[in-house]
Each structure stands twice: as C-alpha cells, then as structure tokens.
N, C-alpha and C positions, 0 to 999 in steps of 0.2 A: 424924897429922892433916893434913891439905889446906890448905894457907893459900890463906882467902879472897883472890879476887880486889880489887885499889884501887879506890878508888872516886876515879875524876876528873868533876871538874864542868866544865861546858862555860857560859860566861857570853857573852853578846854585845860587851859593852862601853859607855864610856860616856865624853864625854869631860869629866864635873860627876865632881871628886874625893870626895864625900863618897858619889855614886852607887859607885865603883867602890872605895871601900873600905868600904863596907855588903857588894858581895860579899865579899870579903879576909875581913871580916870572920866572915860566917856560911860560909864553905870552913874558918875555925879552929874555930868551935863544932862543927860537924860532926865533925872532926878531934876536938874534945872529946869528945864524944858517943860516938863509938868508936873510944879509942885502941888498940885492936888492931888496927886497917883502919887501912893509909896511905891518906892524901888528898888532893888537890891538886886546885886550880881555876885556869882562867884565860879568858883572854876569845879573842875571835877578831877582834876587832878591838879600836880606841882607846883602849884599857888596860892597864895592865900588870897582871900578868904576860901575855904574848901564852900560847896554850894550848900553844903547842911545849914552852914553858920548862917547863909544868906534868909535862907525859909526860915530858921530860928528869928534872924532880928525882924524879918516881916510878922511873923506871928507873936512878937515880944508887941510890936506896934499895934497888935490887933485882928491885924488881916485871915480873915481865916478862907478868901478865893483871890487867886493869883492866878495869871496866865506867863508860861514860863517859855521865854523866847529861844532858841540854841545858838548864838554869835558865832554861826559856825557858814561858811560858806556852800560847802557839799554835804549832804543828806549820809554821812558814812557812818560807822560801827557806834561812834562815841553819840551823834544825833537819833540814830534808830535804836543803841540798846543804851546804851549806858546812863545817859540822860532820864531817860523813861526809869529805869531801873531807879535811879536814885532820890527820883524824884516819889514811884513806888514805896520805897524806905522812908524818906521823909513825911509819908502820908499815914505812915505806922505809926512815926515816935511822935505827931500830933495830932492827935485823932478830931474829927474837927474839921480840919483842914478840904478842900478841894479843889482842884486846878484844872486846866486847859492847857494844850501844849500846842505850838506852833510849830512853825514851818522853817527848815533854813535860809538864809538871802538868800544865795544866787541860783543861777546868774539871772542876774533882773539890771532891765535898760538903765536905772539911776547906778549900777555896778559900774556898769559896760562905761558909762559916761565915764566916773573916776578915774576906770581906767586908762581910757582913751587920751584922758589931761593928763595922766599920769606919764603916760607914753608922748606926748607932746612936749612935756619939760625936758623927756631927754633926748625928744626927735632936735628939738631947737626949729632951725632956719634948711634943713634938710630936708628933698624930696622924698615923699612920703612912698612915691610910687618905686622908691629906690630903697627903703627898708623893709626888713623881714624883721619879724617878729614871734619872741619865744615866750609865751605865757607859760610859765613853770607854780605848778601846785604843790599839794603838801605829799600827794600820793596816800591810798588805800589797799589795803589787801579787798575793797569790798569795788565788784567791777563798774557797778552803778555808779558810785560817786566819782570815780574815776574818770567815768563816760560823761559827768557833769560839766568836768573841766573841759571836757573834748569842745561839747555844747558854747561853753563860754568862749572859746577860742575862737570859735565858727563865728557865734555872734559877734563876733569884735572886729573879724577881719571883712564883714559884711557893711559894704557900705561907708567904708573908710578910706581905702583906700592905697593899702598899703601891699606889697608887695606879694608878703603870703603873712600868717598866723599860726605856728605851730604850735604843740605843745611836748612839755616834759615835765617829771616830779621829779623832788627833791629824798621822795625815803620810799620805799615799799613796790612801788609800782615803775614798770619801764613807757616808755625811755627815760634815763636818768637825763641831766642836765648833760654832761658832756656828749650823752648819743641823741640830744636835741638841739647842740650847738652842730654837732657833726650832719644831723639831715639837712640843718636848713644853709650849710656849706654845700654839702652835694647838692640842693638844689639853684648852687648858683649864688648864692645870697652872698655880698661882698660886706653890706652894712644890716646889724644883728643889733636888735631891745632886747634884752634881757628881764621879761616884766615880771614879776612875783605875784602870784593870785593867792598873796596874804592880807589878812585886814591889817594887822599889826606888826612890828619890827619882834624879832625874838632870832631863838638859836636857828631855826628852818631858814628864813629870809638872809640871816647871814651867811649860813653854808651856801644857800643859792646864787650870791654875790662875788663868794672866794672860790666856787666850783667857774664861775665864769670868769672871774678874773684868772683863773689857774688853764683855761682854755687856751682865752685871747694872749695870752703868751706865748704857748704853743703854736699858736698861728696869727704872726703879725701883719698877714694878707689880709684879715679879714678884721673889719672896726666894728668891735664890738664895746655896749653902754649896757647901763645896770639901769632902772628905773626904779621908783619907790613903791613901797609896799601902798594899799586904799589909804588906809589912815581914819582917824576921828571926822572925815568932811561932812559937810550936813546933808548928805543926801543916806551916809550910813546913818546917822540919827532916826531921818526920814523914815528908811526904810525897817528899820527894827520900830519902831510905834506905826506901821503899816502891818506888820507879824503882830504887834498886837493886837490891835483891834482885829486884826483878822481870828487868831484865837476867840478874843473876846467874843465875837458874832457869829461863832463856828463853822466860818468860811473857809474851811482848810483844804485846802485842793493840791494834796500829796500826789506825787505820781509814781503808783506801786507797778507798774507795768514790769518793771526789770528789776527787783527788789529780789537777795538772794536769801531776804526772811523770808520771803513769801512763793517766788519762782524757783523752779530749779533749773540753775543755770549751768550748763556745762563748766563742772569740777569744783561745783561751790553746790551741789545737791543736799550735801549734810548739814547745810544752814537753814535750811528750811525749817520753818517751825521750833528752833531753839528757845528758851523762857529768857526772860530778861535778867542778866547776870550784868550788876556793875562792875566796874574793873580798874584796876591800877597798878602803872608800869614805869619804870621809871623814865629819865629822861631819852627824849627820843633820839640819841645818837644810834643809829644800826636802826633802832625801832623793831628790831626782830621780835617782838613777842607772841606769840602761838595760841591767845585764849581766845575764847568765840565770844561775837557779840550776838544776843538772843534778843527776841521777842522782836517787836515792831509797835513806832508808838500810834500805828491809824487810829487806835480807837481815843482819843483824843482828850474826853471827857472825862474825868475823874474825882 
C-alpha cells in the first residue's frame, strides 16, 4: 500500500501570540484528526515555527511527498509567490523531496456557513432584514484577491437575508474600515455587523475592532457590533483535508482569469511574468512595503 503523501500547512504569520498559537494549535487537531498522515504547519513569516523548520521535521520523519496547503483565505502575493518560492528553496536544501501545492479556502459555502453563525451570535434576537453588514478583509496591493473578498460578501448577502452586505479592508486596499462604516450609513443602514474575514484573532482583527469601535462613537445614531473572527470550527478543519486531497489527486481548479502574474491588468502590467521571489516584511502595521511578488504556483507539481 502507498503511503499518503504529508500534509504541510502554509500560515502567513502574525506577530499577536495568541494569533500564532490558534495556528499551532489547529496544525495539532489536524495531526489528530489523521493520525496516519504526518503533519506539520508553519508560517512564512513573524512566527515561529518559520515554514523551513516545518519541511525539515517532515522530512526528519521520513516523508520525502507532501502536499502543502496555504491557510490563507484569498489567492494573494504571499499564496501565489511567496509560498511557491519557498517551498522552491526547501526543495533545494532536500533534494529528494517533492510536493503538490493546493489551493486557498475561500470563499467556499462551509466559509459562508461560519460566517453566517458568526454573524448570528452578534445579530442575537434582531431583525435580520433590518441589518447591514460590513465583511472587512485583510486588504492586497494584488486586485484579484481583493475581488475575492467582493465575491465572499456577494455570497453571504445572497440568500440570507439581510439588509445589504458590504465590504471594506483593514491595510493596503480601499475602502478602509471607516469609509465602509461611512457607505453603509449613507445607505441608510441604522444597525451595522462589523464581520472580520479572518480565520484567526491577531494584530489585523484587532485594529478592525478598535477602527469600529472608534467609528461608532463618532456616531451614536447608528448601533453598531463587532462579530468574531471563523475560528478553529470543524468545517475549517473540513475544508483544509478537502485542499488536500484535492492537491493529492491533482484536482486543482485555480482561477487565473484575472491573475496579475499572468493578465495584464490595468496598472499592474509589470507583474506579468515576474520569477518567484520569497519575501519578508516586518509587522503589518502601515504594511507599506514595495517588493513584488513573482511567478505563479499553477504548475502545481513538483
């Protein structure tokens, strides 16, 4: 019988301790979940474990075919270059080694569902057709991912029931939080969710929290709540051993249609066809930083 390939997790990082062992954490339930599969997670940046050490203790274990998942919600610079890239490096210093790369979650209906309860604990016993809702991301300089979150907003507010569904980021991309508190006021909206389209608590979800509490003060006409980040729930479990096996089976069905490694997109033309450069910045407060992310991981198999 064939021993399944490892299953590594790819995490961005975070430099809020209780963010970065919420991963730790759910890389061990995973590991629970199928203790015949080795497993190992690590971050690509501000974290430990860095993702190097991770491919190190898999291949200390043995493993020389891993399929390497990205715990990353939107398809952006860190899932299409940096990841690839570093995972390229680690295929250097073990020669040996070969992998699969998968696809990020979202947004996918067992997302939308979290969400939705997520938005439910802070709807309460309120009509639903009388809230409006601000699904707030992490923001990219890369347009696609960005357009991702648009997608995940759309879906959420389909079929639920709710009033409208906007959205806004927290760093890079507009609208910021306050000029997504401010649309969905001019459209009328008296009672405001404030939802976070993070998996985990860290520095981003908390500024997304005090940019709204620093609103709703400024305007005590309108009752605005905070709702919680997805979390550890078992349908993200679910859905990360769904990216595997999908890896595993080479059923990767990316959607490069608007990819600005690959399209040229108006005033992102010079991303076209850049090599895969990993990269490291420090903590994302401003998050200003200016390097390019290169290559594209379509070709999957390596």
């Amino acid at each position: 019988m064939t021993t399944p390939p490892a299953l590594l997790i790819a995490g961005h990082g975070t430099r809020d301790d209780a963010g970065a062992e919420a991963f730790r954490a759910f890389v061990r339930e995973l590991a629970r979940r199928r203790p015949e599969l080795p497993v190992a997670g690590g971050f690509i940046e501000l974290s430990p474990p860095p993702l190097g050490d991770a491919v190190a203790e898999l291949v200390e274990r043995g493993v020389r075919r891993f399929a390497a998942v990205p715990l990353m919600l939107v398809s952006a610079g860190h899932a299409k270059g940096d990841i690839p890239a570093a995972l390229a490096r680690e295929k250097e210093r073990h020669p040996g080694i070969s992998y699969t790369y998968g696809r990020p979650l979202g947004p996918h209906p067992a997302l939308l569902d979290v969400l939705e309860r997520r938005l439910a604990e802070a709807v309460g016993d309120q009509d639903r057709a009388g809230v409006t809702v601000l699904l707030v991301g992490r923001g990219s300089t890369d347009p696609d991912a960005n357009a991702e979150v648009f997608k995940a907003a759309r879906l959420l507010w389909e079929g639920r029931g709710y009033a409208g569904v906007e959205t806004a980021f927290v760093s890079l991309a507009a609208p910021d939080v306050a000029s997504g508190l401010d649309r969905c006021a001019a459209l009328g909206a008296r009672k405001i969710v404030v939802l976070p389209y993070f998996l985990f608590t860290g520095i981003l979800p908390e500024r997304v929290r005090r940019q709204t509490g620093e609103w709703a003060a400024a305007h005590p006409e309108t009752v605005v709540s905070s709702a919680e980040v997805i979390g550890p729930e078992p349908e993200l479990l679910d859905l990360v051993l769904e990216r595997y096996e999908e890896a595993v089976r080479g059923d990767l069905r990316m959607n490069c249609d608007s990819c600005v490694y690959r399209i040229a997109l108006p005033g992102f033309a010079d991303k076209v066809g850049l090599p895969q450069q990993p990269h490291f910045h420090p903590d994302d407060e401003g998050h200003g930083h200016g390097h390019h992310h290169g290559g594209h991981p379509h070709s999957h198999a390596r």
